[in-house]
C-alpha positions in Angstrom: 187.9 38.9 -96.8 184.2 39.8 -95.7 183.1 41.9 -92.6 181.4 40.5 -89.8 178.7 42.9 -90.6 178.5 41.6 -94.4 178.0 38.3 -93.4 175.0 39.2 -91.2 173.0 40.9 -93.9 174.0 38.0 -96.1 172.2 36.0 -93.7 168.9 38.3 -93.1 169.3 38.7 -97.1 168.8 35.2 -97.3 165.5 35.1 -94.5 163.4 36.7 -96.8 164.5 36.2 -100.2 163.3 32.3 -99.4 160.3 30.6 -101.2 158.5 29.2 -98.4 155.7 31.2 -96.4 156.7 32.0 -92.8 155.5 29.6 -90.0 153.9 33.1 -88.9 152.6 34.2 -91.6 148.6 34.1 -92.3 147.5 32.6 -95.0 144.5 33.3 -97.1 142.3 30.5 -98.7 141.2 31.8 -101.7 138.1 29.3 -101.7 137.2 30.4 -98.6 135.9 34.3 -98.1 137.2 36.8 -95.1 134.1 38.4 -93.7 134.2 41.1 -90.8 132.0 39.7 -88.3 130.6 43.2 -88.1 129.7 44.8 -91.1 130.6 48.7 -91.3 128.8 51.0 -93.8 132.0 53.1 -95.2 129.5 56.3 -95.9 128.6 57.9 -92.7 124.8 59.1 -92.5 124.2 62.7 -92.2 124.3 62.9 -88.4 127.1 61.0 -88.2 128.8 63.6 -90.3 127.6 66.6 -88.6 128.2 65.4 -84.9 132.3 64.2 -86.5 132.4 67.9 -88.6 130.6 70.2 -86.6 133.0 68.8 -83.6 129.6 68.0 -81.2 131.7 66.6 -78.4 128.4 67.5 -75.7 125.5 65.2 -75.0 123.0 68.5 -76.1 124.9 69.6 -79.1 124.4 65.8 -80.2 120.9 65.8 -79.4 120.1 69.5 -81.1 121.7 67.7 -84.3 119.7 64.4 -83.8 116.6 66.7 -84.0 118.5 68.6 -86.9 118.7 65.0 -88.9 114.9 64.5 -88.3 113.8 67.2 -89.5 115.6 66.6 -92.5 113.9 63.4 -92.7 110.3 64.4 -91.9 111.0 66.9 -95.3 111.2 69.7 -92.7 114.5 70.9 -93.2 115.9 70.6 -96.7 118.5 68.6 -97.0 121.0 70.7 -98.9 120.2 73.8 -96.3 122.0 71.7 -93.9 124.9 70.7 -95.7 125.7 73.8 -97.3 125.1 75.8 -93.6 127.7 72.9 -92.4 130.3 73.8 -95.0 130.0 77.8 -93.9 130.5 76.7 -90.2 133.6 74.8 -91.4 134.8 78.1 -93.2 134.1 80.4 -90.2 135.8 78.3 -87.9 137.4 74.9 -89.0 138.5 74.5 -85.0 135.2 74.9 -83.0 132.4 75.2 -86.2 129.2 74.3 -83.9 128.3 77.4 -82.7 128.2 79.2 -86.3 126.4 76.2 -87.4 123.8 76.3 -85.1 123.2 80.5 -85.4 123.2 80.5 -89.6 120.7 77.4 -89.6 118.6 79.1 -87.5 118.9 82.4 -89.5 117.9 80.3 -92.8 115.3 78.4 -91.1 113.7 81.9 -90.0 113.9 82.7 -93.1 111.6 80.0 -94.6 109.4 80.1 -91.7 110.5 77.1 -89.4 111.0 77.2 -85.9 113.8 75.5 -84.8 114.9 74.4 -81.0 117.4 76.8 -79.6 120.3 74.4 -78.3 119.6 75.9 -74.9 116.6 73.4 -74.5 119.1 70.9 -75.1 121.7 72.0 -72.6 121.8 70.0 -69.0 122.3 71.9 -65.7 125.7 70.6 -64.0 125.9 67.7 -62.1 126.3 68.0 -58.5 129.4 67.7 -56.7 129.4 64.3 -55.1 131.4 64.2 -51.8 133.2 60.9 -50.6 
């Protein structure tokens, strides 16, 4: 004599070992194609990457790296400098790398003669305190 028990998982068994697609399930025409309706590049572009890396959760480090990523573009700023100063921030300090990234690219950049913008010109005063 069978269980209670047996006879349930006899009966769940026998849910999904049947041949027939579930009402719920979603079908896929294979005639038709699934597009996205918005269409995501899977490589991020270089200030994408350095804003998710480098951890540039304020407005001004985002801006000081938007500056970084044009002067990669306008030739300035090699484009291997970068990504090889990013990958010694990471090393320093996996947790919080922006501020070593910001100090050794300006040391390189120095080095060949370009000025950079110190991230204090990027930096907003504090808003005010608004009373109700």
């Amino acid at each position: 004599m069978l269980h209670r028990s047996c006879y349930a998982a006899i009966a769940v068994v026998g849910l999904f070992a049947s041949p027939s697609p579930a009402p719920a399930q979603i079908a896929v025409s294979p005639t038709l194609p699934r597009e996205l309706a918005v269409r995501v590049d899977p490589i991020a572009n270089l200030e994408e990457q350095l804003i998710n890396r480098l951890r540039a959760t304020r407005t001004g480090q985002r801006e000081y790296l938007k500056t970084i990523v044009n002067l990669v573009d306008a030739k300035t700023l090699d484009f291997g400098l970068v990504v090889a100063v990013e990958r010694y921030a990471l090393r320093r300090n996996p947790r919080y790398p922006f501020p070593f990234f910001e100090r050794a690219l300006n040391f390189e950049a120095r080095k060949r003669n370009i000025t950079l913008p110190s991230i204090q010109h990027f930096q907003t005063a504090a808003s005010p305190i608004v009373r109700f």
